[in-house]
N, C-alpha and C positions, 0 to 999 in steps of 0.2 A: 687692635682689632684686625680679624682677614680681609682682606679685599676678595678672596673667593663669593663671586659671587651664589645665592641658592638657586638650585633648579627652577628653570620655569613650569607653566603648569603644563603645557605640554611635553615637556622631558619627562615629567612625572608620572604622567601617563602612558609617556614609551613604555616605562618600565613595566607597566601592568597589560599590556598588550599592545600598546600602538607602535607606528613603524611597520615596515615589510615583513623582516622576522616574525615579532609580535601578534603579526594578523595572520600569516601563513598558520603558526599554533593555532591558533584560535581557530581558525577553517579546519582545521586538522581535530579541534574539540568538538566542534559540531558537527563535522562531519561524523565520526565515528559514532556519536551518537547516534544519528541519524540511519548509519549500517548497523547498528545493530536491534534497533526499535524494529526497522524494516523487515532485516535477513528471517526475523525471528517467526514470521508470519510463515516464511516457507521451509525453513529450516528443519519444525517439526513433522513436514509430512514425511520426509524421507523416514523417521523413526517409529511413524504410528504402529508396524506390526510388532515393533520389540517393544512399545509399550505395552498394548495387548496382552501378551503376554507377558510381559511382567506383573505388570497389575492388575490382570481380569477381567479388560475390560471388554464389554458385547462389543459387537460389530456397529449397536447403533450408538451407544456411549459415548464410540472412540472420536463420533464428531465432536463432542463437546471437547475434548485437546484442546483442536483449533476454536472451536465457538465461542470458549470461554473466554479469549483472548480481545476473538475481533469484537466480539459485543461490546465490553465495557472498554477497548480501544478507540474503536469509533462512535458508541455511546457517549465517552466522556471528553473527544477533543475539543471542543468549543467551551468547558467549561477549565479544560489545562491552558489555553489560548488564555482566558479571562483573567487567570490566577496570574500570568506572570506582565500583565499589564499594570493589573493593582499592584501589587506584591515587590515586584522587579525582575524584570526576566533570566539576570543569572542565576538570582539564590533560589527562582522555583525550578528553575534547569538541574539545577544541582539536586532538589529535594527528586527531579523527577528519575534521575537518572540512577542515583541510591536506592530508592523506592524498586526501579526495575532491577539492579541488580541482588537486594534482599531476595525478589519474589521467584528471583532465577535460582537462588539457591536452596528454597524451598522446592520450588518445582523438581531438581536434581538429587533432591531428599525424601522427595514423598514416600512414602508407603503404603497408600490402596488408590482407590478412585476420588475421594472426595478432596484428600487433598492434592491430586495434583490441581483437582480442576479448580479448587479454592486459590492456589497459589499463580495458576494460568490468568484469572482473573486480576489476581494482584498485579501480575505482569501489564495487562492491559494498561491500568491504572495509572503507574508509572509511564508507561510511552503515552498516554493522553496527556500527562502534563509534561513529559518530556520533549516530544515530537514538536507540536504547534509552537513550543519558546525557542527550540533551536532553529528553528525557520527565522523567528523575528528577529532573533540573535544578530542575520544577516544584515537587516535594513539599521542596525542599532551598529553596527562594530564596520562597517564595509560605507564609503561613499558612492551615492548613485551615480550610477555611470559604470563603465569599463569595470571600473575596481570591482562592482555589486553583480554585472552580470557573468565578471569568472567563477563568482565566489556562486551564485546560484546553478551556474554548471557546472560547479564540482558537487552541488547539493543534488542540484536535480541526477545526476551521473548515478551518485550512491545511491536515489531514492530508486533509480528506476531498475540498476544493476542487483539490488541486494536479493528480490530473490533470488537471482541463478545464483548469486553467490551464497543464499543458505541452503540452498538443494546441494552445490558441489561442499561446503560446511559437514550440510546434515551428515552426507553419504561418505566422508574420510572418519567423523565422529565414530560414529554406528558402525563400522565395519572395522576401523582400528581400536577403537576405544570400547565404549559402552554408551546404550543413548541417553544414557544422566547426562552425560560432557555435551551435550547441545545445550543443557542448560548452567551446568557448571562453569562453560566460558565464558559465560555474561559477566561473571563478579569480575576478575581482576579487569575488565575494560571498564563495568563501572568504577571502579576505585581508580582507575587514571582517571576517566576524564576526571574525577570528583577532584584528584588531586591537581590537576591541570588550570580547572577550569577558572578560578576565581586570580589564578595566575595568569591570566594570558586572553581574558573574555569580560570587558568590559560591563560592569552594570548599566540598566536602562537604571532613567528615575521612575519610579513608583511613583504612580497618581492617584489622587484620592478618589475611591469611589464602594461599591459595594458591587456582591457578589452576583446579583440576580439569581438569587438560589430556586425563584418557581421556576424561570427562564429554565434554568439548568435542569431541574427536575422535568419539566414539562419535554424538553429538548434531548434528553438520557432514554427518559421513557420511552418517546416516540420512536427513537431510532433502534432502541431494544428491540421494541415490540414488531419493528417492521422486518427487521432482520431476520428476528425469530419465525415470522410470519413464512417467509421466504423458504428458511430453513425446515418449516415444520413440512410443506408442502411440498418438498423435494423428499420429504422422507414417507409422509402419511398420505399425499394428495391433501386438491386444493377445497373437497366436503370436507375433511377433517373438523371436527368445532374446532377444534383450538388455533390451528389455520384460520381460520373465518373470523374469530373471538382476537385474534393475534391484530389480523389487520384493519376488526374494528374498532382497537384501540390506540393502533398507530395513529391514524387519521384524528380519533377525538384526542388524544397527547398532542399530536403535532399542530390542529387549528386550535388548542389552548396555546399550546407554545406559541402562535404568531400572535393572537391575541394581546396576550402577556406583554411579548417582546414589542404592540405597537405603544401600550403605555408606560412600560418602563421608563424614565430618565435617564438611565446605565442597563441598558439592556445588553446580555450576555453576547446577544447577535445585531447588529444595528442593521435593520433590514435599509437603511437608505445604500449599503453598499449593494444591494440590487438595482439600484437605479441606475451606474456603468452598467449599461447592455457588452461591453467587455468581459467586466468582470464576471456576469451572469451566467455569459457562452462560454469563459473559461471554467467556471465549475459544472457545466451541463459536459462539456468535452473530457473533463475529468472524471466524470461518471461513468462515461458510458469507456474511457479507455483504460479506466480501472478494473471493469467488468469483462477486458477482453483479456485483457492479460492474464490476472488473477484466472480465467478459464485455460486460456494455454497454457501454464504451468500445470495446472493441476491434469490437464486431458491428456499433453504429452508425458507429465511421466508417469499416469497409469499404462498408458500404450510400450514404453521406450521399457518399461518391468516387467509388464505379461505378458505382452504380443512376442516384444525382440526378442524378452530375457535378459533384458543387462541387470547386473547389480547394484545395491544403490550406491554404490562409489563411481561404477560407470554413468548411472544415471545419473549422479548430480554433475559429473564432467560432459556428458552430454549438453550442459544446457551453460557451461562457461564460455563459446563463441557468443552468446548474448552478449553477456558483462561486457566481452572486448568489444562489440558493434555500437553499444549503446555509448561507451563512453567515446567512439571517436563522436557519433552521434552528435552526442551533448558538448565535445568541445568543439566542432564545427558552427553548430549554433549559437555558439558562447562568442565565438569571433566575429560571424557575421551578423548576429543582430542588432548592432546599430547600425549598421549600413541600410538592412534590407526590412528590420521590425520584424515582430512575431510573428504577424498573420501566414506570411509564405509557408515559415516552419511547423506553424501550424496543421495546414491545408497539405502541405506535402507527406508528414508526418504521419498524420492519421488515415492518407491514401495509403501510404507503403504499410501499415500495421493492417489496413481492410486488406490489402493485395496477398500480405502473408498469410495472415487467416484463410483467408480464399483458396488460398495456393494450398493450405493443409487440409481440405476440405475431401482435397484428392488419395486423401493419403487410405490402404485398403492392406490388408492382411499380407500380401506381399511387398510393402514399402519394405525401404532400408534407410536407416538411419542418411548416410552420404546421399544418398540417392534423391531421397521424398520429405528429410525433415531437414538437414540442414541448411539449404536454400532458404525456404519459406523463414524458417528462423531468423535466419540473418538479415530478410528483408522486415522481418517484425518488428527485430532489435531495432535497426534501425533507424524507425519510425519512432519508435520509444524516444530515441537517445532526442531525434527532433523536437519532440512535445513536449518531454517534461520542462527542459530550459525555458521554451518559450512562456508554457502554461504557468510555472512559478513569476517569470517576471510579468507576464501579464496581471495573473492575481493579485501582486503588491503592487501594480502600479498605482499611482495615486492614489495611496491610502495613507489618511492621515498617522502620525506616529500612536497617534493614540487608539486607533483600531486596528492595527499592524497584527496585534497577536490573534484576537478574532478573524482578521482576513488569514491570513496562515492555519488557524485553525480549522476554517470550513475549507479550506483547499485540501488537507490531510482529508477533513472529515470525509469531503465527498470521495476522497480516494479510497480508505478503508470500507465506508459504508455501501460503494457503489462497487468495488470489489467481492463484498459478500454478498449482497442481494443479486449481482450478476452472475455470482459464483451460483448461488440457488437455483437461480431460473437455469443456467445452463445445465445443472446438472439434473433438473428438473425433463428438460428436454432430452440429455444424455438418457435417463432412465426409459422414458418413452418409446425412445427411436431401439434402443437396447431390447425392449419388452416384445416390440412392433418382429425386430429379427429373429428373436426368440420364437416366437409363434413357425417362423419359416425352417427354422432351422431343429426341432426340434423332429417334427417328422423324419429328415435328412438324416439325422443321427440315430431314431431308432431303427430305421431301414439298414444299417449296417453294423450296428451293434449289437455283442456276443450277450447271452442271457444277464453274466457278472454286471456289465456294464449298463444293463438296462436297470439290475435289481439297486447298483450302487443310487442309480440315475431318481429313482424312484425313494430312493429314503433320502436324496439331498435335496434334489431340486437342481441340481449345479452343474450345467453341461462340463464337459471332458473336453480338452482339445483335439482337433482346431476350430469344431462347430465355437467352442465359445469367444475364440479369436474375434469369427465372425460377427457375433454378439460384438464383442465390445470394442470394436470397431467401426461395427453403424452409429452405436451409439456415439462414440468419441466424432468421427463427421457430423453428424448433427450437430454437437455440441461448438463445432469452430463452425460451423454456417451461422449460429446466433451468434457466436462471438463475432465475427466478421459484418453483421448484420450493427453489434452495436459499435463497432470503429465507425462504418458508414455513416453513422448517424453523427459521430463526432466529425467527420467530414465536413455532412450539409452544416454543422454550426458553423464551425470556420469559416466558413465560407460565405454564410449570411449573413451571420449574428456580428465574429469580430470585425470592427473600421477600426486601422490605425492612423492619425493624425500626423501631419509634420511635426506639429510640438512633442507628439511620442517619442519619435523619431532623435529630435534635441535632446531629449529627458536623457533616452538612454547611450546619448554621446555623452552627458556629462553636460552638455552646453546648456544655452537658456532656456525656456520656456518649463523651467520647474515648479512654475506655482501645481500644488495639489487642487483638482477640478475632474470633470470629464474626462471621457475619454473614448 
């Protein structure tokens, strides 16, 4: 007989991820995911005109691109959270991540209007079950402490980095290639991670329970309809019926949904994780700093396209000093948060993103890119790179293993969901403030315009430059004074709402005081 003895069970598991190697892959698997569920939200605005024309679509249609996506994105995270609790969170990781790169391949195949937005949808569907498991993935495959708070600065990094990385994506895509390849590159990165993943990313155990499918339903709807609500109002005003019909039915979805979720036994959302007034101000902060961003991006590069003139390949290089700020950002944080706890990074975080907004408030038809926006940027990044580290590991703090993927899910949720409704109202305001200058500027422009220009003026509606610089560049300042308005309000939370404890403090040394509790 050999005397070799067999592996033990922890060797056996080296093999399948554990060890340094093993976990670096494994951060390396979810990460990637994670950049690409993300980039993918910004990635397509760079493209929307060559879709347009490709596929025919109106001017108002071409919302639905993006719509299609973030609705049933952030309609369905809390119920992709849910899935890989029961289930197990790699094998629904993996179903999520195939799912998005089928729908990607459709999307880069379409051929009219209904199937891109049928397949933008699919998309969605996939990063709702994909997004909320690779968060948990962390608290599952990473020890708390040091080890889990690198691993959620490398997360929080990509979450907060990817859109300038899908703007600068979008704009090398669409200007070298064709705008299919923004959605054509999703496949070969699905199919690694797919192939990666069950090599190098440990299973949770699956627990027994059910799916709370009214929860789900009740909680889909509500967020549909409030989004939509949001959206419809930014396009038709806020008498619109379906506007008004939109947000009367968020409200009765959403108080069924709490309802529901209080009698549930396995409820989709266990409202006692609102009981951490932590956890509470960490998703109220997530709201309102999804709502600011999700605005900057979209106001600067309408501005940095019509106002400057860059190209979208310039335009999406214009907005890569983020990526590099955010992630010194995020690994600054990553190092000092057990010494000094979230709340500082917090509190200082979401000053320096109100300070940048503030700072672009400034910005008027004569800015220059070096001059008026890269400053303000970099002080925005910045504040990013601060928040998101902290906000993630505050979100899972003290969260039992068994509500891990529900807590990750509502942290995504309130970030996609509080990005679109923020994105509405601001642009809600962008139009207003836009309409308000119109009024000023149109007199201006026929006092010096030639008969041609008044007759073109007259069967479009459309000023001519620079009167319409001016346009939409009131509008674009309005639009960072609300976004700046909502960082501030992420501010005052920080600063009220989160107490962090010495036992926190322990937690995220790794040392004692880990029992799950308050916080």
């Amino acid at each position: 007989m050999s005397s070799t003895p067999k592996p033990t069970a922890p060797a056996a598991t080296a093999s399948r991820g554990g060890g340094e190697d093993g976990k670096g892959i494994a951060l390396f698997v979810i990460a990637s995911c994670q950049l690409m569920v993300v980039l993918d939200i910004t990635i397509v605005n760079i493209a929307l005109p060559h879709i347009q024309s490709a596929l025919g679509f109106s001017t108002t249609s071409l919302a639905w691109v993006v719509n299609a996506y973030t609705l049933t994105f952030g309609g369905l995270l809390l119920l992709g959270g849910r899935f890989g609790d029961i289930l197990g969170r790699r094998r629904v990781f993996m179903a999520g991540v195939l799912l998005f790169g089928l729908a990607s391949l459709f999307c880069g195949l379409a051929q009219n209007e209904w199937q891109l937005l049928a397949a933008r949808a699919l998309q969605g569907v996939g990063g709702a079950i994909a997004s909320p498991t690779s968060l948990s993935l962390i608290t599952t495959t990473f020890d708390e402490g040091p080890e889990r708070n690198r691993a959620f600065g490398v997360f929080a990094g990509v979450s907060a980095g990817g859109g300038a990385i899908g703007l600068v994506a979008g704009g090398m895509l669409v200007q070298w290639l064709d705008w299919r390849w923004i959605f054509f590159v999703n496949v070969p990165i699905a199919l690694l991670i797919a192939f990666l993943t069950p090599r190098h990313v440990k299973e949770s155990e699956p627990r027994p329970g059910h799916f709370d499918l009214a929860g789900a339903l009740t909680s889909t709807l509500g967020m549909v309809a409030l989004v939509y609500g949001f959206i419809r109002a930014a396009q038709e005003g806020w008498r619109d019926p379906y506007t008004i019909g939109s947000f009367v039915a968020a409200v009765l979805f959403l108080a069924l949904f709490l309802l529901v979720e209080r009698r549930s036994r396995q409820p989709i959302t266990p409202l006692r994780m609102f009981a951490d007034r932590n956890r509470s101000g960490t998703y109220g902060i997530m709201l309102c700093l999804a709502a600011a961003i999700f605005g900057m991006f979209f106001f600067l590069t309408l501005f940095v396209q019509q106002v400057l003139g860059f190209s979208p390949l310039r335009a999406g290089l214009a907005f890569l000093p983020i990526s590099a700020i955010i992630a010194v950002g995020a690994g600054l944080t990553s190092t000092l948060l057990p010494r000094y706890g979230p709340k500082p990074f917090m509190v200082t975080g979401s000053a320096l993103a109100a300070a940048g907004l503030s700072w672009l408030t400034l910005t008027d038809v004569h800015s220059t890119y070096l001059g008026s926006i890269l400053g303000p940027v970099l002080v925005f990044g910045l504040g990013m790179g601060l928040m998101f580290v902290s906000l993630t590991v505050m979100a899972l703090s003290n969260v039992e293993q068994r509500d891990s993927g529900a807590a990750s899910g509502l942290l995504n949720a309130m970030q996609q969901v509080g990005g679109s409704l923020g994105l509405s109202i601001l642009v809600t305001v962008f139009g207003t403030a836009g309409r308000n200058e119109a009024e000023k500027q149109v007199p201006a422009f026929l006092a010096q315009a030639s008969p041609l220009e008044k007759a073109r003026f007259a069967e479009t509606g459309v000023l001519p430059k620079p009167w319409s610089d001016q346009v939409l560049t009131a509008g674009v300042s309005a639009g960072f004074v609300t976004a700046a308005v909502f960082a501030a309000v992420g501010v005052l939370i920080a600063l009220f709402v989160i107490q962090v404890r010495p036992s926190d403090l322990e937690r995220l040394k790794g040392g004692a005081g880990m029992m799950p509790g308050g916080g």
